[in-house]
N, C-alpha and C positions, 0 to 999 in steps of 0.2 A: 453570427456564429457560422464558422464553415462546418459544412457538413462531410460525412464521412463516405459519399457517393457510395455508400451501403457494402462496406469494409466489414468483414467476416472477421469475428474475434473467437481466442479459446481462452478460456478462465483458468488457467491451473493451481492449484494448491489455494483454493478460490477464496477461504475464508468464509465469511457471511459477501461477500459480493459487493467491497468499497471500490477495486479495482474493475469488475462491469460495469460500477455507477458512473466514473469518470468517461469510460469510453461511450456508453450509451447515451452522454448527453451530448453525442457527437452523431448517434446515430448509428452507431455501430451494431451490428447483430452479432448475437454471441450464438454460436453455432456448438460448442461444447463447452464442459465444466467439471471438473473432477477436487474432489475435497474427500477427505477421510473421514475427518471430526464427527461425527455422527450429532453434535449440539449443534455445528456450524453450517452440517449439513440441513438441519431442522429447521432453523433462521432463513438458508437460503433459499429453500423449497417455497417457505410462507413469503416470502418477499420477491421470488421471482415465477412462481412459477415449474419448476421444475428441482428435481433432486440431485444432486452432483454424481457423474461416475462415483465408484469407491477410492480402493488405494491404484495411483496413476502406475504402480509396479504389470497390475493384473491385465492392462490392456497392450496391444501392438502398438504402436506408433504409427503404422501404416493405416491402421482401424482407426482414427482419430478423423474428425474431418477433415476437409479442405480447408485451409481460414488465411486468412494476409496480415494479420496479427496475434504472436503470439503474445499471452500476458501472463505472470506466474509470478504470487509474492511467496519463493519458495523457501521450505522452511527457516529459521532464523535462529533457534535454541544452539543449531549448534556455535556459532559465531558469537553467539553474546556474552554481554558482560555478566549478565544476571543467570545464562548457564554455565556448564563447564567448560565451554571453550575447545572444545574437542574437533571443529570443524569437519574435514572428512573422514575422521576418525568414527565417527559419531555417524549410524545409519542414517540418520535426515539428510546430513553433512550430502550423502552420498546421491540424492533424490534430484540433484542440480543437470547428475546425470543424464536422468530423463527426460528433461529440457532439451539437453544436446541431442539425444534423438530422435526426436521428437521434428529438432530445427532439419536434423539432416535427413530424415525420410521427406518433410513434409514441405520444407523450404516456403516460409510465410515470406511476406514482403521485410515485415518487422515486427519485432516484441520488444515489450518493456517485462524488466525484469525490478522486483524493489525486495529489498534486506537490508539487518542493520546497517548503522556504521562502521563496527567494529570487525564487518568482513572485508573492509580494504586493509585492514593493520594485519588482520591473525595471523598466524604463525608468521611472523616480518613481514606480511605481505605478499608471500609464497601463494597461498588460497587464491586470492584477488587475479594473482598473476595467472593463475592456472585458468582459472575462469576466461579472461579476456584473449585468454591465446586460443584456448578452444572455441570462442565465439567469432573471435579473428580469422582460423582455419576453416573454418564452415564459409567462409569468404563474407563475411557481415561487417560492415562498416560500423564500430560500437564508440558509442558515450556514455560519460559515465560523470555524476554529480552526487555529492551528497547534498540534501536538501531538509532544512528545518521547520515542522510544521509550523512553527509560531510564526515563522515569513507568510504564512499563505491563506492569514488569516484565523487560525487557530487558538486557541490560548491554549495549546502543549507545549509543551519542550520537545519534540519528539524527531529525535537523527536519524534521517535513514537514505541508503545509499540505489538511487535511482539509474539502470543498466539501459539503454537506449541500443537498439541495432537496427540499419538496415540491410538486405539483402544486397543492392546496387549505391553503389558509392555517392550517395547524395546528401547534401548540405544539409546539419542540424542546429539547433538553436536551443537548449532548454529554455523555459521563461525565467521572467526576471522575477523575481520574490517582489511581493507585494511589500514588505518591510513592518508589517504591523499585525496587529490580533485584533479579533475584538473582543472586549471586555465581559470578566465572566457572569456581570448581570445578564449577561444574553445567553446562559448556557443554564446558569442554575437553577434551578426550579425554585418557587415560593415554599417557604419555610413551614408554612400552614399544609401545602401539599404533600409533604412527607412523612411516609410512617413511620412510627417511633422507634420499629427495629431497625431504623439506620444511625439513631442517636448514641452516641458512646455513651459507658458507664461514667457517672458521675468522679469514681478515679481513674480511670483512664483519662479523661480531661482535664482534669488536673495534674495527672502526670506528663500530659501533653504542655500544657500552658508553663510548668514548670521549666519545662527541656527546651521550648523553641526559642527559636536565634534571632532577637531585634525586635520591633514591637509590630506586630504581625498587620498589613492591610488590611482593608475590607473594601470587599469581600477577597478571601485569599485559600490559596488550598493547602493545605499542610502535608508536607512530603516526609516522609521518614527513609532515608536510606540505610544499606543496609549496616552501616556501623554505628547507627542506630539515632543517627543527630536526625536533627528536626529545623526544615527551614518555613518557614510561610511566603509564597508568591502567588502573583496577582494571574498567576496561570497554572493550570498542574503539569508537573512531572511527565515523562511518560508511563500510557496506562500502559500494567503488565498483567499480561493472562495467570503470570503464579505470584502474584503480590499477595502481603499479607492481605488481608481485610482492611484494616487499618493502614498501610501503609502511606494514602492518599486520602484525606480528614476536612472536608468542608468547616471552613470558620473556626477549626479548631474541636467541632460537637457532634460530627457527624461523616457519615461515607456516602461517596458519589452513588446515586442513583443510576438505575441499569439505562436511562434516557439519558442523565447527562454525559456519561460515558460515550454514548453513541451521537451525542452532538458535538462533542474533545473528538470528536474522529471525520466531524463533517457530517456525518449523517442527517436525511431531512428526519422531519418530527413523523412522516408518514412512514417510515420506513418500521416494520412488526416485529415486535416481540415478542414472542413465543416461548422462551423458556425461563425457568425459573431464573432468581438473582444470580447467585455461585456460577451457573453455565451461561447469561448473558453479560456478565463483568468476564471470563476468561476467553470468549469470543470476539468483544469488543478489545481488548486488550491485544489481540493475537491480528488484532484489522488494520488497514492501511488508513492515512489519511487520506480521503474523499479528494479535498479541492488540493492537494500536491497533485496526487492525481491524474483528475480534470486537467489541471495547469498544461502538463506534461501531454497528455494528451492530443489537446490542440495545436501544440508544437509539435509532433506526429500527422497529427490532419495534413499541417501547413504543410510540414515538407512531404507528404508522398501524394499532396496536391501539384504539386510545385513538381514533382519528378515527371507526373501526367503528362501536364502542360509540355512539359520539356520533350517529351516523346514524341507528344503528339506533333509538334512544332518538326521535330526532326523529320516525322516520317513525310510532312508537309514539306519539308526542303527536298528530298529524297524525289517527290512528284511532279515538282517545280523545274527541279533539273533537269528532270527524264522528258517531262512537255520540250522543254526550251533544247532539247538536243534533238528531239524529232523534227520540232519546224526549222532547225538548221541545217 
């Protein structure tokens, strides 16, 4: 594993902290963290450590650390399919902002930035475009990929669109998608292990079994979208922070557990839970995936390892010449 020669990270719009997990398996120190959510904040205090700034509006950008990476999985309601679609219209919309100042007081090496998919289409494409030029004017060489978590070992479905920059114009690579999941017996808890208040009503399961489309795998999760069909696959949907209850139905009898939610996302088994159901299902729904990620990350190590070396080589030429011009 390359290591991150002790690379300073900030967390912004941090969630519960899937996006520190990726970079800290790198080694990376996270020197700030800022989250609103007061559930997500609660999750991330027990599990790292420390409690996030509040709203990132209330601090200066020049009062933020010093760090060489920025990381920010910034809001996403307003881009999505499943909110209104309001983009910068929409105050969150507006919070991208703060990113941008954030880069321009603070000038990190690079950040990854992650949001849906559906913020390269909104408004034609207008959004996406605006973004990339203000990242491009701050003078940041940017990449950009959408990436599905079922590629990276996941059994989600889950699109989302992955923003790369760096400060000095050097070669980048996303990674290459693993191509597979692993299967959701490795996700779901034993059937004996669950309490019965996750068991649907005897007709709701039946009105389930009724509606779904083909004759459903096993083990399979039952997706309900929102015009109300019903399919069964051998992976779930993406989780969403304001789904119904039911909208995601293990084996047709029951709802994901607030753990296997949080393993649909990558998470280890040690990682804490601290809040009730209702606030650890809209948490984990509102989270990144873990091993996208990781992936992402190391492909970050590589190249501003690789920029090092390249410096150092230069400043090495730069010493070589200046000897060999003295002894001539």
């Amino acid at each position: 594993m390359i290591t991150s020669t002790n690379f300073k990270t900030i967390d912004l719009f941090a969630g519960i902290g899937g996006i520190r997990l990726g970079f800290e398996a790198y080694g990376c120190e996270t020197v700030f963290s800022s989250e609103w959510d007061k559930d997500a904040q609660k999750m991330y205090e027990a599990n790292f450590g420390e409690k996030p700034f509040g709203d990132i509006n209330l601090i200066e950008p020049e009062d933020i650390p010093d760090h060489d990476i920025l990381l920010a999985g910034f809001p996403c309601q307003p881009f999505s399919i499943a909110g209104k679609g309001l983009g910068f219209a929409d105050t969150r919309g507006t919070l991208f902002f703060n990113i941008e100042k954030i880069l321009e007081a603070k000038r990190p090496k690079a950040f990854l930035l992650e949001n849906v998919k559906r913020l390269t289409t909104h408004d034609k494409g207008q959004t996406f475009a605006v973004i990339l030029e203000k990242l491009r004017r701050l003078g940041y060489t940017v990449y950009h990929k959408v990436f599905n978590s079922l590629d990276f070992g996941l059994p989600q479905k889950r699109e989302r669109i992955y923003i790369v920059g760096f400060l000095d114009p050097i070669h980048f690579k996303f990674p290459k998608p693993l191509g597979y999941y692993k299967p959701l017996t490795e996700i779901l808890q034993n059937e004996n292990e669950i309490p019965k208040s996750y068991f649907l009503s005897e007709d709701i399961r039946r009105q389930r079994l009724d509606s779904v489309k083909g004759i459903p795998p096993f083990p399979s999760i039952w997706h309900q979208n929102i015009g109300g069909n019903i399919s069964a696959l051998p992976y779930s949907c993406a989780l969403r922070a304001g789904g119904s209850y039911n909208y995601l139905v293990v084996n047709g009898v029951r709802r994901l557990t607030d753990r296997e939610m949080l393993r649909l996302q990558g998470f280890p088994d040690s990682f804490k839970i601290n809040l009730p159901y209702s606030q650890a299902r809209k948490v984990a729904g509102n989270s990144v995936s873990v091993p996208v990620i990781q992936a992402i990350a190391g492909e970050i190590m590589k190249a501003l390892k690789i920029q090092k070396v390249a410096i150092k080589e230069s400043i090495q030429l730069t010493l070589d010449v200046h000897h060999e011009y003295q002894r001539s």
